[in-house]
Residue, then its C-alpha position, 0 to 999 in steps of 0.5 A: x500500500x502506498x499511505x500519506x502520514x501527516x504529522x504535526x511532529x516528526x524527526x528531527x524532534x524527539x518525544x513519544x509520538x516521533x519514536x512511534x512513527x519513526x518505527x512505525x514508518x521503518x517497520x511500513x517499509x520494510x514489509x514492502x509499503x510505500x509512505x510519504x510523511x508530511x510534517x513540518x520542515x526539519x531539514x530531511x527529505x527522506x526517512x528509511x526510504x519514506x519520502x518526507x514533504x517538509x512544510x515550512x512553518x513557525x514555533x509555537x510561543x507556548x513551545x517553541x520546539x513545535x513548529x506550527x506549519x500551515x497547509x500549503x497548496x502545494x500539498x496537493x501536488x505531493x499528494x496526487x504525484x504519490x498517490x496514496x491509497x490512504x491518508x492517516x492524519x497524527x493529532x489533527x490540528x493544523x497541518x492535519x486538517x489540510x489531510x483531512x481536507x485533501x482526503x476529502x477532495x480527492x476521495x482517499x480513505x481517511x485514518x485518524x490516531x490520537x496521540x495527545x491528551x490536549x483538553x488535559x494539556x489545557x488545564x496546565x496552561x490556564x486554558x481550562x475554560x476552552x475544553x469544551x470547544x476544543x473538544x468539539x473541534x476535535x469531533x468534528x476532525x475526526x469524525x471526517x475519518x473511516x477510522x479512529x485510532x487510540x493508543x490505549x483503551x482509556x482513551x478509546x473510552x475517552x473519545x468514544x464518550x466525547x462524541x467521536x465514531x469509530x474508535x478502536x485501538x492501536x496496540x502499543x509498541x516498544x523496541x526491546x531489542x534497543x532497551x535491555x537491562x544488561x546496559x547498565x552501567x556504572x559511568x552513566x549512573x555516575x553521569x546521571x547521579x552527578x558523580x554520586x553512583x552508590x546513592x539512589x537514583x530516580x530517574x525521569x524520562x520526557x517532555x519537560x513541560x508543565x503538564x507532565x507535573x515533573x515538580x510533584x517528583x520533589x517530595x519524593x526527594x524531600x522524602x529521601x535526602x539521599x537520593x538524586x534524581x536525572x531528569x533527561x529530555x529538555x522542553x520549555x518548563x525547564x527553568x522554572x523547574x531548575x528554580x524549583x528543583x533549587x537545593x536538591x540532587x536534581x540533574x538536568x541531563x538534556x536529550x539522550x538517545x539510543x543506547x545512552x538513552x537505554x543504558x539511563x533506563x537500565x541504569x537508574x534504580x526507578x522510574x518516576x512518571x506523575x504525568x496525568x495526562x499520558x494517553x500511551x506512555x512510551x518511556x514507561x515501556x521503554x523503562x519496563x524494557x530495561x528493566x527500571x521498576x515504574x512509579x506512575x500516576x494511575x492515570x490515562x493510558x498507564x494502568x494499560x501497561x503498570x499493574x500495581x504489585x505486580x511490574x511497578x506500582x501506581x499511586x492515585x494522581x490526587x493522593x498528594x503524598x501518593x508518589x512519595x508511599x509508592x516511592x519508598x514502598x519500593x526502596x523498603x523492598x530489595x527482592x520486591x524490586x528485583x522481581x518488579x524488575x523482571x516482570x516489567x521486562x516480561x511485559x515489555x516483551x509482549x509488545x514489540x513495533x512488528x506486531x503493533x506495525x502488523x495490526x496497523x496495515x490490516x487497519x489500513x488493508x480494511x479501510x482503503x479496501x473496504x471503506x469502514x471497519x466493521x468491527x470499530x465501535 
């Protein structure tokens, strides 16, 4: 098949939505599809043989790492010399809506996928009042496709109870063959811990921005006075977050990837995510892969992959002292977290980027060949 990706995000932007459609992209072309990404401009023009159109656009005020790229009638030329047999618009904002225009105007089966929990965001960014017309926005989107896909069923309740059609769930994936235990290392744990290797080590993972709630993460340090915590990733809350972090063991690495990234995962004695906002949670697998015991707010997409107790341990978001108990339940127990160790990587192991690739193109097969999806709810 021959599929036009339009993405609001793509390489050479690092977070979870990019590291699934990267592998995403790779695992489509190495099974024999052709696919054209269209995202805004960052400087490539091709992607493990996917062609890439870059539109030119500007950053967002809010986050300035995005790039708001406006649809361009150029667009359809790409779309009519490549010749899709469908069109899968990511997070339909801006630049989605011109897929979504375009697969309309040219009659291509359309697929939507929700990646971003944005009404959620709203509330972090004193824009709470405007969760409602955003939402209705974003119905009206992605009612326009044949398809909706969510990334965890938390979020297919979620947009089914908002109004959206035809939702159904894309399985999450995760590169176990790049996150392994056996990469941890001393020196990156001295790197991580800021030349401290033999204390406790928490560790986060992600977008540094306010509504991933990085900031709860300090009464856990408050807690443990002898425990240091990496936070790896960059993002635009980062300096209000080193004036709030001021006088802890809080080390801002900036971006790792690849096997640095894998070796801080397997490095680190426990991941700590309280985002609420998650609708998958990619770094959580990527840390489960590794081997790194998970604490997370039970929230959104988290409780599809962390079962409590069993390969990590979840705390109630509104439980102000609930990171802090989960934290140190964790630490009290050595042979508990060996096992947490084991077992995540276990779960982890279940879910691999060739089987999530697999169930998207018999997605794609029913939609392009056969204009809906029966069984979608």
């Amino acid at each position: 098949m021959r599929i036009a990706l339009f993405t609001e995000t793509f390489l050479p932007k690092i977070d979870g939505i990019v590291t699934r459609l990267r592998h995403t992209v790779e695992h489509l072309q190495r099974n024999g599809d052709q696919v054209l990404v269209v995202c805004p401009e960052g400087g490539l023009k091709e992607y493990k043989g996917a062609k890439i159109h870059g539109v030119s656009g500007m950053p967002l005020p809010l986050y300035p790492e995005l790039k708001l790229a406006l649809p361009r009638p150029t667009l359809r030329w790409a779309i009519e010399k490549f010749k899709p047999d469908l069109i899968h618009v990511v997070n339909p904002a801006v630049l989605g809506v011109g897929g979504i225009y375009y697969a309309k105007v040219l009659n291509i089966p359309l697929v939507a996928s929700y990646h971003t929990h944005l009404p959620q965001y709203l509330q972090h960014y004193g824009l709470g009042s405007l969760e409602g017309l955003l939402w209705e926005l974003l119905k009206l989107a992605h009612n326009q496709a044949q398809l909706n896909l969510c990334t965890s069923s938390a979020m297919v309740d979620e947009l089914i109870s908002h109004g959206i059609e035809r939702v159904d769930l894309w399985q999450r994936g995760v590169d176990t063959e790049m996150f392994q235990p056996h990469l941890a290392s001393h020196s990156m744990r001295s790197r991580l811990s800021g030349g401290n290797p033999d204390s406790p080590l928490l560790l986060y993972v992600g977008r540094v921005s306010a509504e991933k709630q990085i900031d709860q993460i300090k009464p856990v340090l408050e807690a443990m006075p002898q425990a240091h915590l990496a936070i790896v990733g960059n993002g635009p809350h980062r300096e209000a977050l080193e004036t709030h972090f001021a006088g802890t063991n809080t080390h801002f690495i900036g971006y790792l990837q690849g096997l640095e990234l894998a070796s801080a995962f397997a490095s680190a004695d426990a991941f700590i995510f309280p985002s609420r906002t998650e609708t998958l949670g990619l770094v959580l697998l990527e840390a489960m892969a590794a081997g790194c015991p998970v604490v997370a707010a039970a929230s959104g997409g988290i409780p599809d992959i962390v079962t409590d107790g069993v390969n990590g341990y979840l705390f109630e978001p509104n439980d102000p002292d609930g990171a802090v108990t989960a934290t140190l339940r964790l630490f009290d127990a050595k042979e508990e977290r060996e096992r947490l160790r084991q077992n995540a990587r276990l779960e982890a192991e279940r879910w691999g980027w060739s089987a999530a690739t697999r169930q998207l193109q018999a997605y794609y097969q029913s939609v392009a060949f056969s204009g809906s999806l029966s069984n979608a709810a």
